[in-house]
Structure formats: structure tokens, C-alpha cells
C-alpha positions in Angstrom: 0.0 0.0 0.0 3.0 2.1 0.1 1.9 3.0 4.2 4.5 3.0 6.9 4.0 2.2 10.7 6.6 2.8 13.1 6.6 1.2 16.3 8.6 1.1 19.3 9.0 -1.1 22.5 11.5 0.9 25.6 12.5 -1.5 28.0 14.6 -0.7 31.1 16.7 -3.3 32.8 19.2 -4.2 34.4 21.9 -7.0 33.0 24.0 -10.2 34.9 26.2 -11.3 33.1 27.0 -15.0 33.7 29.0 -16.7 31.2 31.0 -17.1 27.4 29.5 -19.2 24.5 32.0 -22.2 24.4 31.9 -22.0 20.8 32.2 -18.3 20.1 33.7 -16.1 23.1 32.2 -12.9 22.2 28.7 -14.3 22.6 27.5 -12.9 26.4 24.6 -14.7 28.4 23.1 -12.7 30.6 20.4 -12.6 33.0 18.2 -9.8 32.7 15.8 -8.5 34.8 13.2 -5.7 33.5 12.2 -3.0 35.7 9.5 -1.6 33.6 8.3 -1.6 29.7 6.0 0.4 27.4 5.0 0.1 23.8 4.9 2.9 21.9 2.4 3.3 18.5 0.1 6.0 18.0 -2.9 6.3 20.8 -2.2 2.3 21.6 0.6 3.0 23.8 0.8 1.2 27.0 2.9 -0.7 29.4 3.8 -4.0 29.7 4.4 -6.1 32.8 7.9 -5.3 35.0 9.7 -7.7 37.4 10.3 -9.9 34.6 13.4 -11.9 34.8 14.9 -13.5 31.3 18.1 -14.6 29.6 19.6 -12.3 26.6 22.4 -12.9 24.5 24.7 -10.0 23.9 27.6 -10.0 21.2 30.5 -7.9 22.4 32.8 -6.3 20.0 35.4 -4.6 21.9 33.5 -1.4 23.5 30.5 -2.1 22.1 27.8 -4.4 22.5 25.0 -5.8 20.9 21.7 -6.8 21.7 18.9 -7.3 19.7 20.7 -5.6 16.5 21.1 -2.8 18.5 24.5 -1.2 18.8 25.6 0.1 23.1 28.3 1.9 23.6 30.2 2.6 27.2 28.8 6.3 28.1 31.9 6.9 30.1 30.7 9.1 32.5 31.3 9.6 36.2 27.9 10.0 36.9 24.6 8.5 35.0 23.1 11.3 34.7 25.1 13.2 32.8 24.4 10.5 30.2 20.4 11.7 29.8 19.7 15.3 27.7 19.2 17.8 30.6 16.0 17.8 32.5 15.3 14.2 30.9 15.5 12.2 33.8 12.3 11.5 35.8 9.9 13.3 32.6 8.4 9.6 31.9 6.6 10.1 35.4 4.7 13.3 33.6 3.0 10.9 31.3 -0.5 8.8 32.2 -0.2 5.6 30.1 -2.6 2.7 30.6 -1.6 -0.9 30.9 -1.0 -3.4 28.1 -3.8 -6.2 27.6 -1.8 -9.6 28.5 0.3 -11.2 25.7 1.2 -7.4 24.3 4.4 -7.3 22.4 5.8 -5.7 19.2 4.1 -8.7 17.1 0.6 -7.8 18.3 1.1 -3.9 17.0 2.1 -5.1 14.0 -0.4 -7.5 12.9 -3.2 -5.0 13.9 -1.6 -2.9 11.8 -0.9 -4.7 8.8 -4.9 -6.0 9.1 -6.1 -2.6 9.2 -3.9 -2.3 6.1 -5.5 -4.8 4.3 -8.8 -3.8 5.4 -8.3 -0.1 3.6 -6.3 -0.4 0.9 -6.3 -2.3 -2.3 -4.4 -5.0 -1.6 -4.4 -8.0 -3.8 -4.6 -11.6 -3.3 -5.9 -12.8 -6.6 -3.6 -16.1 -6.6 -1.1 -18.0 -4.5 2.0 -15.7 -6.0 0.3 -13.2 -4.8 0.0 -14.5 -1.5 3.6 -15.5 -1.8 4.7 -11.9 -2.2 2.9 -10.5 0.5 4.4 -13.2 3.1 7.9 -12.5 1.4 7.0 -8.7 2.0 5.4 -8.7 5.6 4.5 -11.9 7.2 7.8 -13.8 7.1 9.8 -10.6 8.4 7.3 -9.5 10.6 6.3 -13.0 12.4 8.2 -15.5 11.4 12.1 -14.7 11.3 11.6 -13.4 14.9 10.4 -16.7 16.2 13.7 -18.2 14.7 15.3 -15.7 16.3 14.4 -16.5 20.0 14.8 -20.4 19.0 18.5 -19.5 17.9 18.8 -17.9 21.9 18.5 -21.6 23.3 20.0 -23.3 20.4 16.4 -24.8 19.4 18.2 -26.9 15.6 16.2 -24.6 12.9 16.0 -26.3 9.3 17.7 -24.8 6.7 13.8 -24.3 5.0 10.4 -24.9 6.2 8.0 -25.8 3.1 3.8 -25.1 4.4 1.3 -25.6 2.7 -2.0 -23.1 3.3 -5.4 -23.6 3.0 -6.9 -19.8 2.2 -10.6 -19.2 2.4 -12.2 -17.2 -0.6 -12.5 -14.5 2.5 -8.7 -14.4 3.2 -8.4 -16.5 6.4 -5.7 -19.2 6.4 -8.1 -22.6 7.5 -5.9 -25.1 7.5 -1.4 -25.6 7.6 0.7 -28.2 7.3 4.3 -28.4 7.0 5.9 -30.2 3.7 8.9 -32.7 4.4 9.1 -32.4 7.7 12.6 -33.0 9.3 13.6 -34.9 12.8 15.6 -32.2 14.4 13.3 -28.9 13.5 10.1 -30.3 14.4 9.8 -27.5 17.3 10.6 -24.7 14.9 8.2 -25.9 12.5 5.6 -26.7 14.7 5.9 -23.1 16.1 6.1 -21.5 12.2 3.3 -23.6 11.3 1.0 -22.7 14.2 1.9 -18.8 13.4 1.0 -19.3 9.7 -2.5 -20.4 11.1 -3.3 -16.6 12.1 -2.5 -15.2 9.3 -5.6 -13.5 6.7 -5.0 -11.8 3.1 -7.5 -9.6 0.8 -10.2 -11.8 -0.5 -8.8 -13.7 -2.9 -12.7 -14.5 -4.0 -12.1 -18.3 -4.1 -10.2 -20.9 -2.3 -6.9 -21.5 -3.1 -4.0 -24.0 -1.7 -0.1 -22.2 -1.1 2.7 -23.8 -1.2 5.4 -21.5 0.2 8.8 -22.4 1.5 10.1 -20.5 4.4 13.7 -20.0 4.5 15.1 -19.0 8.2 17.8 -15.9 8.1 21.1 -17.1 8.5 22.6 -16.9 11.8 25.0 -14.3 12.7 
């Protein structure tokens, strides 16, 4: 449709780090534990639960460090809060923000979103290329690679493609998935991919058609 959606998700936390990947020594485990979280998209943002507690994986690059494809650097400062723009600190308490509805995250936004999208713009889903592109486009980036993504964290074994096949209403609605060829080692990653794949719904394709479309994971860092 050409429209574009940002959204954001601020968490603040504190980090333990615990131990080394044995196979690559800048890999970081840590322990984190969140001391508060908000979503931020238009008038739908909210906050999300605090006292969470959760393991990340950081990759450190001599001062830097990443996390989450985001790039931190040391602030090198005596004092914290001469890391904030003045008069920053404490403004978050000026603002009234309502709580998240349970199972929030960036995911939920998103496909909101991109089914409001479809809902208002011309969108096509005439046939199952069609369909293709638009999981290519927005569904496999927005749904699928992070779930591969987290599995990587615990070293879940991800197949190197994950074929599905979907049954699409002539309304849009994926009724039925089932995963192509399955594999002995990635059954928990495409178990997971194929139960996502389940939610997804497309513009009317005005018939009911079958998809064949084969998933291929991002390559690990």
C-alpha cells in the first residue's frame, strides 16, 4: 500500500552477566531482569508487565555491544546522569499511560496494523504468487524470522527451510497448515512457524486457493 508504521517497545533493565559461549567467546549470556516496559504506537501505547526476569544474548565487539541488532556503547561518565539530555531524567513520570492487555508485544502492533492495512487499501490476493509476495514482504519478516530468532537464543536446531502448505478461504483466512517434508531435528521450529502461519488472513482472494510456500530462516549471525 506504500503506508509505513513505526513502532517502538523501551524497556529498562538491568543486566548479569553469567557466562562465554563455548563456541564463540564474544557471545555474552546474561540474566536480565526488566524493571518496567512500554509500547509505543500512536494512541495504543501502553505498558507491559515489569519484574520480569529473562536470559539475553549479547555480542561484544570490543566497546560495544549488541543486543537485539542494537548497537551500546560505554557512556563513560562519572555520573549516569550526565548520560540523559538535561532535565530528561524523571519526565516519563509526567505521562499517564494505561496498561498493556496480556500477551502485548511488538508482534501484536504489528499485525493489527498490517490487518487494518488490508482492510483499507487495495491490496491483492488474486492467486497464490500473490499471496507468496505478501508473506515475502510482511508476514515472514514480521512474524516468522523473529520466532527463529528466539529459538537460535536456546539453540532450538532450525531447518535450513520450512515448506507449508495453506489452505486460504475465498475471505482471506488461512483454514488449515501443514508443514511439507518435515525434518527430525526442526520439528519445534516448524511446529511453532506452522501454528503462526495459522493466524495469518490476506485480501479476499474470492475463491479458495492451496499455497505452497517455503520459508527459509535468516542465516545466523
Amino acid at each position: 500500500s506504500g503506508d509505513s508504521a513505526y513502532f517502538a517497545h523501551v524497556r529498562h533493565a538491568y543486566l548479569d552477566p553469567y557466562g562465554l559461549d563455548t563456541r564463540d567467546s564474544s557471545d555474552v549470556y546474561a540474566e536480565s531482569h526488566i524493571i518496567g516496559q512500554v509500547y509505543l504506537w500512536a494512541r495504543d501505547t501502553c505498558y507491559g508487565p515489569s519484574g520480569l526476569n529473562a536470559i539475553w544474548k549479547a555480542y561484544r565487539n570490543q566497546d560495544s555491544l549488541e543486543l537485539h541488532g542494537n548497537q551500546y556503547v560505554t557512556y563513560r561518565s562519572t555520573s549516569l546522569d550526565t548520560f540523559f539530555p538535561q532535565g530528561y531524567i524523571g519526565h516519563i513520570d509526567d505521562f499517564e499511560v494505561s496498561k498493556c492487555p496480556e500477551g502485548t508485544d511488538l508482534g501484536s502492533f504489528s499485525r493489527s496494523k498490517l490487518i487494518a492495512d488490508i482492510e483499507q487499501t487495495k491490496l491483492t490476493a488474486k492467486d497464490a504468487s500473490e499471496i507468496r509476495s505478501l508473506i515475502d514482504a510482511y508476514y515472514a519478516p514480521l512474524f516468522l524470522n523473529p520466532i527463529i530468532e528466539n529459538y537460535r537464543l536456546w539453540d532450538v536446531d532450525i531447518p535450513s527451510q520450512i515448506t507449508l502448505r495453506l489452505s486460504v478461504s475465498l475471505g482471506g483466512t488461512v483454514t488449515e497448515v501443514s508443514v511439507q517434508g518435515r525434518t527430525v531435528t526442526g520439528r519445534k521450529a516448524e511446529n511453532s512457524v506452522a501454528s503462526e502461519a495459522g493466524t495469518w488472513s490476506f485480501p479476499a482472494p474470492g475463491r479458495e486457493l492451496e499455497v505452497d510456500y517455503i520459508y527459509k530462516p535468516p542465516a545466523a549471525r
